[in-house]
Structure formats: structure tokens, C-alpha cells
N, C-alpha and C positions, 0 to 999 in steps of 0.2 A: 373366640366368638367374633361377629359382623364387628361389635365395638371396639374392637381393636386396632381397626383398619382406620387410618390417616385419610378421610373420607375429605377435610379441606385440603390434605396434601395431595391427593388424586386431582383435582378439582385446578387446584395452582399450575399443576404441574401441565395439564393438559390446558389452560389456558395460557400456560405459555410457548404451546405449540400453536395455538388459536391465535396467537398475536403473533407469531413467526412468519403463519402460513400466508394472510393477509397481505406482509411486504414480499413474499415472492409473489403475490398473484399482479400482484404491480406491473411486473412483467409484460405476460401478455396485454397488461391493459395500453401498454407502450406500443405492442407493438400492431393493435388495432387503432391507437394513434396515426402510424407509421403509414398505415395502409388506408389510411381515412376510412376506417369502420364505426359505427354506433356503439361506443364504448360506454354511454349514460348508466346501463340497468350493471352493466358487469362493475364499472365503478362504485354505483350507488350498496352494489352486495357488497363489495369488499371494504368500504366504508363502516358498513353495517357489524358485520362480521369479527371488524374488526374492533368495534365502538365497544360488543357484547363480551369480547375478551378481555378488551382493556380495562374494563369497568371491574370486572368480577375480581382477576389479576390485583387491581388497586384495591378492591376491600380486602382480597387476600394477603396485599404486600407485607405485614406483622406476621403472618403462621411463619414457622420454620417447615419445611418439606422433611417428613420422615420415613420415608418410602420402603418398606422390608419388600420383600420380594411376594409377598400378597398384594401391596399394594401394588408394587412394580408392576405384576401381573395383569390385575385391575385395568391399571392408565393404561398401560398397551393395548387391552382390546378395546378401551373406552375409545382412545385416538384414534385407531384405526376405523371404526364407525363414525368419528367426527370427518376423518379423511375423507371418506367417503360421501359423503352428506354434503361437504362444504367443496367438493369438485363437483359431483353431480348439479349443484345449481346454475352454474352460466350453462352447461349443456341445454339445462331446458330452457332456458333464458334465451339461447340462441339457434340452437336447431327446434324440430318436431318430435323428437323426441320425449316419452314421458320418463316419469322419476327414476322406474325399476331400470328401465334401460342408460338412465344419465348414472343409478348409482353403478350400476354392471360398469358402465364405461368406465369414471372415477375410480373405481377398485381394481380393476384390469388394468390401469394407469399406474396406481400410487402400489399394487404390488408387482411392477412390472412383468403382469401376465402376457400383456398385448392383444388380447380379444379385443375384438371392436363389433358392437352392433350396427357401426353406417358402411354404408356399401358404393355409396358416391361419397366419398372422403375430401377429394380438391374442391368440391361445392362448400366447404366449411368457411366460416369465416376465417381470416389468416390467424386473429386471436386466439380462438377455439383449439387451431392447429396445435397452434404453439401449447397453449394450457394442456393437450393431451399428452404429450413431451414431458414440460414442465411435470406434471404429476411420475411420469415413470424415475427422472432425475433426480427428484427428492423420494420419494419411496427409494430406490435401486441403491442406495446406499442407509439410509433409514432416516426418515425424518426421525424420528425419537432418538438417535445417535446424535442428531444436531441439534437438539435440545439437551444432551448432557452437558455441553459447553454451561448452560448457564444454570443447568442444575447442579454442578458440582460446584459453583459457587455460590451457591444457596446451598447448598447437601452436601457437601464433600462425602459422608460416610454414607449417603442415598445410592449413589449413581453407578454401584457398581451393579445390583443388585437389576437396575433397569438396564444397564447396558447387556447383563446376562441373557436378560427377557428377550430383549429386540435382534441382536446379533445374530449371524446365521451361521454360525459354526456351533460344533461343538464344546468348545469352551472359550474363554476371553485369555488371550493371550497379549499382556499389556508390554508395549514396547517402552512408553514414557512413565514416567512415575506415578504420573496420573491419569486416570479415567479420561480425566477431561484432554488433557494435550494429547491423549492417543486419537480420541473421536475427532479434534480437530484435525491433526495431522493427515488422518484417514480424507477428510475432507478436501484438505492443500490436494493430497494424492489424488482424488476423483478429480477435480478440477481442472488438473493440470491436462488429465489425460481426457478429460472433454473438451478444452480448449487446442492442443494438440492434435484432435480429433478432429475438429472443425474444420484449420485451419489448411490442413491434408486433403479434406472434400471442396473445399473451395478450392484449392490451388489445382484438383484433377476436374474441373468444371460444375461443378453446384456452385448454384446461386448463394449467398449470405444465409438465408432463410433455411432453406432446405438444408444447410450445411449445420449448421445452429440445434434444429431440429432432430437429424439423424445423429450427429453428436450426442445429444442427450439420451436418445433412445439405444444407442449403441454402447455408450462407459453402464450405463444402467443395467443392459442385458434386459432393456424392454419390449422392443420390436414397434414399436406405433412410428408409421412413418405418413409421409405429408402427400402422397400418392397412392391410387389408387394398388396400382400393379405393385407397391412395395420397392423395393431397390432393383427390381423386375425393370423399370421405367428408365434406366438408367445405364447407356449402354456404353458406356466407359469402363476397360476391366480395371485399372487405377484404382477407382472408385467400389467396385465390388471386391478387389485383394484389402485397401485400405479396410473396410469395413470384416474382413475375414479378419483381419490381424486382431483391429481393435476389441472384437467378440470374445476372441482366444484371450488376449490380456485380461477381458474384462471378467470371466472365468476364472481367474486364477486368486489364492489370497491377495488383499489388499494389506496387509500386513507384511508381506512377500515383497509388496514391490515398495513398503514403506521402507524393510530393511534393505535393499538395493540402494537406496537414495543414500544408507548412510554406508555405501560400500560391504554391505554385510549380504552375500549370494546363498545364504546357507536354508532361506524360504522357500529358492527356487529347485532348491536337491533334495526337497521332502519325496516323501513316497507317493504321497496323494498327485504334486503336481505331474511326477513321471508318469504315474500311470495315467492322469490326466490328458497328457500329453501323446503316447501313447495311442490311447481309445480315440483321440480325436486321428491319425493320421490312419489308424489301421480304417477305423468306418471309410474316413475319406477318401481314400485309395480304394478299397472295395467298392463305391459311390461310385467313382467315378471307371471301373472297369464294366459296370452295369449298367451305367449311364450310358458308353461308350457302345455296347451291343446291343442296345435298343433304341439308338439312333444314328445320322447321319452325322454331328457336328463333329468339330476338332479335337483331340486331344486337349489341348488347351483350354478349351472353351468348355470341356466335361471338366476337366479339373478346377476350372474357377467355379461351378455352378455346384459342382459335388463338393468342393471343400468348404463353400460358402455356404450350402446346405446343414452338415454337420455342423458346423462352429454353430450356425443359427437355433437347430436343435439343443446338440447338446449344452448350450451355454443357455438355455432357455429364453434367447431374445424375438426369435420368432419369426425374424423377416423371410423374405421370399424373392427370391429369383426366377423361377420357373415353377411350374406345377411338376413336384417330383413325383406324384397319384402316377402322372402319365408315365412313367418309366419303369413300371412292371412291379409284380409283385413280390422280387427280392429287393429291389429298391425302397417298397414301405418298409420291408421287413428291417434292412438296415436305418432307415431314418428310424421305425422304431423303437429300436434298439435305444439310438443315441435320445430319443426321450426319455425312455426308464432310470439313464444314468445320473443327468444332470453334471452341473461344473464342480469347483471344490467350494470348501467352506473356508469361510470370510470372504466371499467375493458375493457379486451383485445375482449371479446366479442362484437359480431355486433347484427343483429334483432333489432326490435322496440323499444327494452328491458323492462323489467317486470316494473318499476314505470309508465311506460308511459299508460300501462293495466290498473295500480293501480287506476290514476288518471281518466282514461276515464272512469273507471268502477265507480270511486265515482261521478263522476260527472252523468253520467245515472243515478244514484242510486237519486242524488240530484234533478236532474229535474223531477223524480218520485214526490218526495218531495214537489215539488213546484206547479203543476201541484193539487197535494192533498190541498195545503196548497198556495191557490197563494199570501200570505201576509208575509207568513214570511220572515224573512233574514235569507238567507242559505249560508255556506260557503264549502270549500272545506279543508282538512285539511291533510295533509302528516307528518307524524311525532311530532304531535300539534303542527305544524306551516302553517298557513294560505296561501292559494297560490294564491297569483295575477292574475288577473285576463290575464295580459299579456303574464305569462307563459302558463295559459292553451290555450291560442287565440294558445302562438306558438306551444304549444305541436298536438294541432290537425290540424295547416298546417302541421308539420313534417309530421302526420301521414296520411294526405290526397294524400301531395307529394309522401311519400312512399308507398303508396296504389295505386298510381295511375303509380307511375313508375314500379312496379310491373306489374300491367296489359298492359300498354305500349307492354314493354319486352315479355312478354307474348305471347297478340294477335299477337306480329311480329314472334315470332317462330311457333306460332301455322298456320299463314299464309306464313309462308318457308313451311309448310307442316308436321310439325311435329306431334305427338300424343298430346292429352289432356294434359297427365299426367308430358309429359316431360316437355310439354313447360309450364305447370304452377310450377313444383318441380323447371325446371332451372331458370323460373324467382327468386322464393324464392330464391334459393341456390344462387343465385350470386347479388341479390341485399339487401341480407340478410346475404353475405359474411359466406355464410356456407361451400359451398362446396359441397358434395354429395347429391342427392333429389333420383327420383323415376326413373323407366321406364329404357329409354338410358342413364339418368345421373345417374342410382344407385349405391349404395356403392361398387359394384364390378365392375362399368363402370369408362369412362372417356370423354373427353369433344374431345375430338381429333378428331370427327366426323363429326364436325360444319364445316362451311364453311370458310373461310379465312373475308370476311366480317361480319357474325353470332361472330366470337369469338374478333373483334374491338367492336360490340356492346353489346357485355356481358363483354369485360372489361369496358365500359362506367358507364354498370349498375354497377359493382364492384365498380367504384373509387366514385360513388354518393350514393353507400349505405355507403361506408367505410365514405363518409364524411357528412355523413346522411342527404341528400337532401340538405337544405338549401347550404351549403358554394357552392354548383356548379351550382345551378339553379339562384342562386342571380346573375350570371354573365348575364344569360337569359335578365334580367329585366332591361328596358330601366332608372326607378327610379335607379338603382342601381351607374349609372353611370352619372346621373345629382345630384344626391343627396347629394354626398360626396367631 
């Protein structure tokens, strides 16, 4: 029953995301310092903000956090609507923009989808910029992951439970002993590879700012970038290969390149990231033979725009270089593709992601098998390791729920009135936390044409793909709440 649930430990636990969030928003308020902007209302909120946390946090500081995975579940989708709420306010604070559109923005941000409802983007304040970064940065790896750090020393036996909820893989694969030293380490590893990041866009010509900025938007696999035209604006190929690389790595486990650091390659020989790997060079090459016959440029020059295309795609970060609409319609047809697939899991990427392909595809392949052969015993096997039969039961509700929440979404834009195209690219794009799709959403459009009710239910579909179906539809289910 409802009384069972750690209703102060929900409550603790997301007020200590509430007082986290505050000291990053510090940030941008630095860095409209920097710029001599009107930093009074953005400080005086995160003062606020943060007072309403602090306070609650100190009458909570005696509970002990006991968090089963009801509750886990809970505070997950509780924070993620705080997310939301608590980034959407300087939006209104600073641009014209109203709330439905500041939370769309905030949620596009913090699950790094990359839709954006502004259409003149360098008219932002340099703060603003920064905060729509910032948000993809911490989402892209999980703010709720950077709260296990100090819920496992409040909870040691809580935090696995949460870190199951939030993570975007299949299962929790602990490299350190603990919960908590794996979520930091993960973090050491994002950081490195966003300051790394940086320091390679400055050194090929970006300003500090801009450099800083697509950094965070790139290790995230977010796509919000500080100009209009996107990485479009930017005619350095340096700068567009750097940012190809950085997409591909950002795709990939972060667990992967955790075990790297201690000389251990054996993350990077899984199945998921070959074929990963794979899907990204055959699209790309195909891209760029299509690209090449339907217009005048270089070789070269098709190969950066087509390879930075795909990584952009498939790693669901979203930026843009050219409008690829213009290159014909096996062109969509290949960028489409590389939306349906998405990166692997435990990486900052969203979509279905490629082991989940792997497996349905061995599994069709198996009931061929079986069908040929109805006697034998057939197994399934991901890296010669045999998969239960319970993972594959869950793997294909994931992918029914998300198959079906896609259509949902869909058929409701397409019955607002919208075109085919849009309203099937904007389902992908936002429940596949992509960002840019085709038609009205394409990579030289923006989402700011939507209706003020239209952009609450594409952030819905954002925060259920970011937490890939299950952890928000469980709340749907009447078992869910007698069960536990």
C-alpha cells in the first residue's frame, strides 16, 4: 500500500538534488557576471531555490533515506519535473518566452533532446546560453547519478535501487565496489572528456565561450549550441572532425572507457559497441555517396558533412551542419534510419539503442531456427553470455512501450493537423531525445511553433524516453502500487 513508501525519504533525497542544482546554477550566474549582464532576478531565484531546499533538507537531516525501488522510482520522476520547473524559470525571467515553452526548453535541455523553441538563439543573453548547455551536461550523464555520491552515504543499501531507475542501460554493471565510487568515477570520466573537449575547439579556433558551451553539449550527446546555424557556422573542418570524434566516444559505454583508464580493452570488444561501430561508418559512407551525387562539393567536404551528420543522428546529439532535407530523399531515408537506432547503453545517448537491435535481431534469427528445427534447444547469446529469458521478456516490453509511445505522440500531432513527416520525425526526435527530425522540426527549424499544450506533451514524451519507458509508465499500473 501508498504507506509504505519513504514519503520523507522521497522528499530528502530530491532536496538534495534541490540544493545541488542551485551550486551548478552558480555558473552561468558567473558567467553573466563576465559579460556584464543583469544577473539580480537569476541570482535572487537561485538564492531562493536554494534557501527552499536547504530548509526542508535540515528538518529532514535525522530521517534515514530508505528508498526500495517504489520509492526510487517515485523520486525519479518527482526530480525530473523539479528539473524541469527549476530551469524553466530564468528562461522566463530572461527571454519572452512563457512557462510551457521555458519548461519544453528546460526538459530538451536536462534530457538532452536539443529541441529548442528560439529561433534567434545569439540574441540570448551569454548566461541563458550558457544555462541551456549547463542543463544538457548534467542531465547527459544523470543528475540523479550525481546524487548517489551522497546518498550512499546516507543509504548505502538505498542507492542501488536508484541508480537502477536512472541509468540507461540495461542493467548496472558495477566496476568499483561501490555504487557510489562507480557514479563518481563515471563522472571523473565525463569530465575529463568535456574538458578535453574544450580545450581541442579552442586550440582549432572557438572562442573560450563557444568552446565551453559545445563541450558540454557534445560529452552530453545534447546538441544546444550558442549559434544560430549550429556547428553550420563554423567553417573550420578541425572543428567539425573534433566534434564527429567526440559524439562517436560519447555513444559509446561510459563504463567502457571507465575500464580503459585501468588498461582493461575488453568494453570496447563487446558486440554492442562493434556493431555500433559498424552502423555508424556503413550509414556514413552511404551519406556521403548520396551526398556526393546530389551535389557539386569535394569529396572531402561530403565526408565531413555526411560523417558529422550520422554521429549527430545516431548518437542522438543533434547538431547540424547543413540542411541534409536538401540532399534528396535517400538522404532522409539514411539519416532516418540512423534515428531509429540510437548509441549503446550506458552512454549519454538515447534511442532504443543498438544491443537492443542486436538481441531482437538474434532472437528473429532464433525462431527461424526453431521453426526449421522445432526440437532443438536454442539459446540467445550477447558476448558468450547466455540471456535470460527475463531480460529478453523485458527487453521487448521496452521496445513495445516505446514503439507504442512513439505512435501515441504521433497520431496526436498528426490529428493537431500537422504533416506526415513532422509529426512522425517529432515523435522520434523527442521520444528518442534527439532533437532535430524532418519537415517543420528540421535541422534548420525549431519547435517554437507548437502550441503551448503540443510542447507539455512532447516534454512528457522527452522525460519517458529519457527514462525509457518503464521507470514512468510503472507509476500507470495499478500492480505497481499494491505490490511493493
Amino acid at each position: 500500500m501508498i504507506r509504505t513508501i519513504d514519503i520523507k525519504g522521497i522528499i530528502k533525497f530530491i532536496t538534495i538534488i534541490g540544493t545541488i542544482l542551485p551550486i551548478f546554477f552558480l555558473m552561468p550566474i558567473v558567467v553573466g557576471i563576465i559579460y556584464g549582464e543583469d544577473i539580480l532576478k537569476f541570482a535572487l531565484f537561485d538564492i531562493i531555490f536554494f534557501a527552499i531546499n536547504a530548509t526542508a533538507l535540515f528538518i529532514l537531516r535525522e530521517h534515514e533515506i530508505s528508498l526500495k525501488v517504489k520509492g526510487s522510482i517515485i523520486a525519479v520522476n518527482l526530480i525530473w519535473i523539479l528539473l524541469g520547473v527549476a530551469g524553466a524559470i530564468p528562461f522566463v525571467l530572461y527571454t519572452n518566452i512563457d512557462f510551457s515553452s521555458a519548461f519544453f526548453e528546460s526538459i530538451s535541455g536536462f534530457t538532452t533532446t536539443g529541441a529548442t523553441v528560439f529561433s534567434e538563439i545569439e540574441s540570448l543573453p551569454k548566461m541563458i546560453l550558457f544555462l541551456r548547455s549547463l542543463t544538457h551536461w548534467l542531465g547527459g550523464m544523470g543528475i540523479i547519478v550525481l546524487g548517489i555520491g551522497l546518498l550512499s552515504i546516507i543509504n548505502p543499501t538505498g542507492s542501488l535501487s536508484m541508480f537502477k531507475a536512472e541509468s540507461t542501460g540495461i542493467s548496472v554493471d558495477k566496476i568499483a565496489p561501490k555504487i557510489k565510487d562507480t557514479a563518481l568515477m563515471l563522472w571523473l570520466i565525463y569530465s575529463f572528456l568535456t574538458l578535453l573537449d574544450m580545450l581541442l575547439l579552442k586550440y582549432f579556433g572557438m572562442n573560450w565561450f563557444d568552446a565551453i558551451n559545445h563541450a558540454f553539449s557534445t560529452i552530453s550527446t545534447g546538441g544546444f549550441s550558442t549559434k544560430n546555424s549550429s556547428l553550420g557556422y563554423f567553417t573550420n573542418s578541425a572543428i567539425i572532425w573534433t566534434t564527429t570524434i567526440f559524439m562517436i566516444i560519447s555513444g559509446i559505454n561510459f563504463l567502457a572507457h571507465l575500464r580503459f583508464l585501468h588498461r582493461d580493452y575488453s568494453g570496447y570488444k563487446s558486440e554492442e559497441i562493434r556493431y555500433y561501430i559498424y552502423i555508424f561508418l556503413i550509414l556514413s559512407f552511404l551519406l556521403t555517396l548520396v551526398h556526393l551525387s546530389s551535389s557539386n562539393i569535394s569529396f572531402s567536404e561530403s565526408l565531413k558533412h555526411s560523417f558529422f551528420t550520422i554521429a549527430s543522428v545516431l548518437t542522438t546529439t543533434g547538431f547540424a551542419t547543413l540542411n541534409y532535407e536538401e540532399w534528396g530523399h535517400t538522404a532522409v531515408m539514411i539519416v532516418f534510419i540512423a534515428m531509429l537506432i540510437g548509441g549503446t547503453t550506458g552512454s549519454t545517448a538515447g534511442g532504443v539503442k543498438v544491443i537492443r537491435y542486436t538481441i531482437i535481431f538474434k532472437n528473429m534469427l532464433t525462431e527461424v531456427k526453431r521453426v526449421l528445427h522445432p526440437n532443438a534447444i536454442l539459446s540467445i547469446f550477447i558476448d558468450n553470455k547466455k540471456l535470460k529469458n527475463s531480460l529478453l521478456t523485458s527487453i521487448f516490453g521496452f521496445f513495445t512501450l516505446y514503439v507504442l509511445t512513439t505512435v501515441v505522440v504521433m497520431l496526436y500531432l498528426y490529428a493537431r493537423g500537422l504533416d506526415e513527416m513532422t509529426s512522425i520525425s517529432t515523435a522520434l526526435a523527442t521520444v528518442g531525445n534527439i532533437g532535430p527530425g524532418f519537415a517543420k522540426v528540421g535541422p534548420v527549424e525549431n519547435y517554437g511553433f507548437f502550441s503551448w499544450y503540443d510542447k507539455w506533451i512532447l516534454s512528457i514524451a522527452m522525460i519517458i524516453g529519457r527514462l525509457e519507458c518503464y521507470t514512468v509508465y510503472l507509476l500507470l499500473s495499478r500492480e505497481f502500487w499494491k505490490k511493493f
